[in-house]
C-alpha positions in Angstrom: 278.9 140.7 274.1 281.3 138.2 273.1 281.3 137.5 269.1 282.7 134.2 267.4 283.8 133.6 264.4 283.8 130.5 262.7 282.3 127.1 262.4 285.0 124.3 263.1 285.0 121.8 265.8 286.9 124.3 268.2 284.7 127.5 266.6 281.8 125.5 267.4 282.5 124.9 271.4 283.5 128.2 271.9 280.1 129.5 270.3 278.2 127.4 272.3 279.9 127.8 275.5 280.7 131.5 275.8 279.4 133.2 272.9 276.0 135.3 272.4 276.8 135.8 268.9 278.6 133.2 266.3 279.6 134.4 262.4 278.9 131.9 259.4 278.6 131.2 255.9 276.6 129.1 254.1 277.4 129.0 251.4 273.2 128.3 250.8 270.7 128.2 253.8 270.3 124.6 254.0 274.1 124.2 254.4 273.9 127.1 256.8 270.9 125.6 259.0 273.4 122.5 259.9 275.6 125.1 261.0 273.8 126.7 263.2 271.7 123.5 264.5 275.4 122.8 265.4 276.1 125.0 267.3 272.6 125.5 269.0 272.3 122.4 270.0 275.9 121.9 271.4 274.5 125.0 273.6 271.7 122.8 274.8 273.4 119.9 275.4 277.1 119.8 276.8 276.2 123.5 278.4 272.9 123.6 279.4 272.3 126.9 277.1 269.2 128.2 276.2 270.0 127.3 272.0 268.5 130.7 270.8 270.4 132.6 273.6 273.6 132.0 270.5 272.4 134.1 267.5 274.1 133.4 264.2 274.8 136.2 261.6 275.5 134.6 258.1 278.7 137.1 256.0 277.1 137.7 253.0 278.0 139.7 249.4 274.9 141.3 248.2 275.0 142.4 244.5 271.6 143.8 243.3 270.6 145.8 240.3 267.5 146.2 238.1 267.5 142.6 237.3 269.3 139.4 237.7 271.1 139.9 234.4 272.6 143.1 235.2 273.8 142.2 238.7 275.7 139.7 236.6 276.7 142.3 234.8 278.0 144.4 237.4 279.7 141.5 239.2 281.5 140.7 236.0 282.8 144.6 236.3 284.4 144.2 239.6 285.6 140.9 238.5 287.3 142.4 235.9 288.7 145.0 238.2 290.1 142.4 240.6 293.2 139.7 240.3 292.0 136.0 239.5 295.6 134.9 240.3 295.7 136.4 243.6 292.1 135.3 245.1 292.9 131.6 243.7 296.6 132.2 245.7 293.9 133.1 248.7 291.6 130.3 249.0 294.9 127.7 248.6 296.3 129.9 251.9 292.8 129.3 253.2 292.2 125.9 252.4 296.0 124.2 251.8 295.0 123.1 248.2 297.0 123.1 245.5 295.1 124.2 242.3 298.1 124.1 240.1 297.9 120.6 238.8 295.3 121.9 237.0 295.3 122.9 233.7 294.0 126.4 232.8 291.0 125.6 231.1 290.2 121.8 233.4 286.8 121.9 235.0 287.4 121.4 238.6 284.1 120.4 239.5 285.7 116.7 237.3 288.6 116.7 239.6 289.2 112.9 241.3 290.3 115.0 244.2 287.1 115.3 246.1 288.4 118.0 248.5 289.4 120.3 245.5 285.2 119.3 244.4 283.9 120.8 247.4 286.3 123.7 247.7 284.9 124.6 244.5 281.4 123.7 245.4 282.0 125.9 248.1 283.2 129.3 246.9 281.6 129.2 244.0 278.0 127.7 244.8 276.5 130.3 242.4 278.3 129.1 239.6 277.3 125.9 239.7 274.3 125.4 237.3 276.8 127.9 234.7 278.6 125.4 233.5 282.0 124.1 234.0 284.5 126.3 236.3 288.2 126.7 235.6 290.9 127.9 237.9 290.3 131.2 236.7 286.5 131.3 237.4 287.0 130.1 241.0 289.7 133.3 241.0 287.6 135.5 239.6 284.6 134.4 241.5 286.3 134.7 245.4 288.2 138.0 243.9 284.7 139.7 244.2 282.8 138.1 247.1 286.0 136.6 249.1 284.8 133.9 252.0 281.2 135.3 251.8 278.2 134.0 250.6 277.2 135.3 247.3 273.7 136.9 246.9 272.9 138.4 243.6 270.3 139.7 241.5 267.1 141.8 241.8 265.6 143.5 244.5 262.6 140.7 245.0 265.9 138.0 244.2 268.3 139.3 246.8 265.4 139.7 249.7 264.1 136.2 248.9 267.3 135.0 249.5 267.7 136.7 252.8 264.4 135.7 253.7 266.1 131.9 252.9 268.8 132.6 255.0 266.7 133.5 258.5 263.1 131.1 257.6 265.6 128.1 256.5 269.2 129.0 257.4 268.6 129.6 260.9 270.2 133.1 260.7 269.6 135.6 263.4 270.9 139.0 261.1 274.0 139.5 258.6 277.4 140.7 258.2 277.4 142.1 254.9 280.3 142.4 253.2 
């Protein structure tokens, strides 16, 4: 079985040309159903491929608890384990952006840079109806889930959402992180 990982242009081909299995993020099912229509229907039509014969497991960060409040709660503990400074050094390895233009407490969601925008939309999708988010909430934020898709909250919460990820995402299974 030959396992990809990734969903670039060259991640892409390779998944639909040789791979039975292809790894993704989201970061929400919508987003990750254009991924793996992507890739499905690159199978189909430059290699003949039967689309479902690539499955797609979606990397996910599941934090549950009694309700949605507490798994806050306990994220806020590992975040508070973790180093902001060091996650935020990781995604500018991962993405080549520079966050430190930025003052400390600057919303970066009001940055005229619209790659930093959707960096942040990106890694910290859950944050987004919160409220403004600093450099130190996108640190904090990837410290505890990395380059995986966020789930949190209750039991019924976290299963919808997995439920999301297969009915509307497109996912075959998971990698959970």
């Amino acid at each position: 079985v030959l396992f990809e990982a990734g969903t670039s242009k060259g991640g892409v081909e390779l998944a639909s040309k040789r791979s039975e299995v292809a790894f993704s993020t989201g970061p929400t099912p919508a987003l990750l159903r254009v991924k793996t229509d992507r890739i499905r229907e690159c199978a189909f039509n430059r290699y003949g491929r039967d689309p479902e014969s690539v499955k797609v497991l979606v990397f996910v960060m599941v934090i549950v608890a009694e309700t949605e409040e507490k798994a806050w709660e306990k994220f806020n503990r590992y975040a508070d384990a973790a180093d902001p400074d060091a996650a935020l050094a990781m995604v500018c390895g991962w993405t080549s952006a520079d966050f430190t233009e930025y003052a400390d407490d600057f919303d970066l969601l009001q940055s005229s840079n619209g790659m930093h925008r959707d960096i942040v939309k990106h890694f910290c999708n859950s944050l987004l109806d919160k409220g403004p988010i600093t450099k130190k909430d996108l640190g904090r934020h990837v410290s505890v889930k990395g380059n995986a898709d966020l789930i949190i909250g209750s039991v019924d919460q976290v299963v919808q959402k997995l439920i999301d990820y297969v009915e509307i995402g497109g996912a075959d299974g998971f990698n959970f992180a």
